[in-house]
C-alpha positions in Angstrom: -6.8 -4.5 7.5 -5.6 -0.9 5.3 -5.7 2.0 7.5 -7.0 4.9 6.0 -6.2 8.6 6.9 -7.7 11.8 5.2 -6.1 15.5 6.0 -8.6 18.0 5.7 -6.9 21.6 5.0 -8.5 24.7 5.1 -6.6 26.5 2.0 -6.8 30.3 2.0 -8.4 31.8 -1.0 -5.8 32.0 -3.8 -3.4 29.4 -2.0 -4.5 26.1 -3.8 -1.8 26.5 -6.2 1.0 26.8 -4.1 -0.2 24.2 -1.9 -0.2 22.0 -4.8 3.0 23.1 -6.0 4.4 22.2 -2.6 3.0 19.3 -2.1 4.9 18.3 -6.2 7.8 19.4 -4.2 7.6 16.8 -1.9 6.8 13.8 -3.7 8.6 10.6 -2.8 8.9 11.5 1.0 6.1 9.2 1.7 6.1 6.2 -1.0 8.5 4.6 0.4 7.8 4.1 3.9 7.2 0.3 5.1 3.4 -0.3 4.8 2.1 2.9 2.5 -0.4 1.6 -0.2 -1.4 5.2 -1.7 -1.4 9.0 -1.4 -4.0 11.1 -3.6 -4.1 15.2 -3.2 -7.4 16.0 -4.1 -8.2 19.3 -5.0 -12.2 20.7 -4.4 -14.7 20.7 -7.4 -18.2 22.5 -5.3 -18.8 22.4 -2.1 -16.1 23.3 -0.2 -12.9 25.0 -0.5 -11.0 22.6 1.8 -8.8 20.3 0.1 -7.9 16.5 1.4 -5.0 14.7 1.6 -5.8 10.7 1.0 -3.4 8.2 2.6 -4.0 4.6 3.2 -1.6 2.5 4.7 -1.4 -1.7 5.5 -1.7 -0.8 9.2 -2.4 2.0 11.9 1.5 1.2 12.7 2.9 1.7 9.7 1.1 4.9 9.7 2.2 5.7 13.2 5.2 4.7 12.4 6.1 7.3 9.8 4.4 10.2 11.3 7.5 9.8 13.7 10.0 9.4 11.0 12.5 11.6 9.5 11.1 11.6 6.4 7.7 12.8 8.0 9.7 16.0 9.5 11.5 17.1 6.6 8.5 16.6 4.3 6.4 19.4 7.1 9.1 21.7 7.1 9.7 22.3 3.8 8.4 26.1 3.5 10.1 28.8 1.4 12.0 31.5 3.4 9.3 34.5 3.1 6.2 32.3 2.4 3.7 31.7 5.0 1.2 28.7 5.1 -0.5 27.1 2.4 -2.9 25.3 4.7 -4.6 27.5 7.4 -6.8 24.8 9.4 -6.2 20.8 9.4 -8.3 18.1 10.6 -7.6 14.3 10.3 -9.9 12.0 9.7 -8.9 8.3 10.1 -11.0 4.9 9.5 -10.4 0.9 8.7 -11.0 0.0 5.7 -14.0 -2.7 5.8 -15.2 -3.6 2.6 -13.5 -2.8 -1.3 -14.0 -3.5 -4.7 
């Protein structure tokens, strides 16, 4: 059964850009980790300013699995000397995936 988890950020007026830009930056960190299935950034249209981060995974372990990886740390540390936070506030969300089309 896929695991899926959602990252819910609370983005600073103004700051969507960068956190998209850095977010480009790190691409390929996560697609190749044993179990991922699919990332999506998706960026608010109306009704809220958060944006959420989309991961689904073949398992809760492989998820587990690479929040405790390298790959994990070096993709959250990556900020630019002199550049504060992109993100401000972040929740997850996580739930099985029971039914698809």
């Amino acid at each position: 059964m896929s695991f899926v988890t959602i990252n819910v950020l609370t983005v600073p007026a103004g700051a969507g850009e960068t956190l998209e830009h850095r977010f480009a930056g790190r691409a390929g960190s996560v697609e190749h980790s044993p179990g991922f299935e699919r990332f999506e950034l998706l960026r608010p249209v109306e009704g809220t300013d958060d944006y959420l981060v989309y991961t689904r995974w073949a398992s809760r372990a492989d998820y587990e699995a690479w929040l405790g990886s390298q790959d994990f740390q070096r993709g959250h540390a990556q900020r630019p000397a002199g550049q504060g936070p992109a993100a401000t506030g972040s929740s997850i969300w996580s739930f099985e995936v029971v039914q698809q089309a």
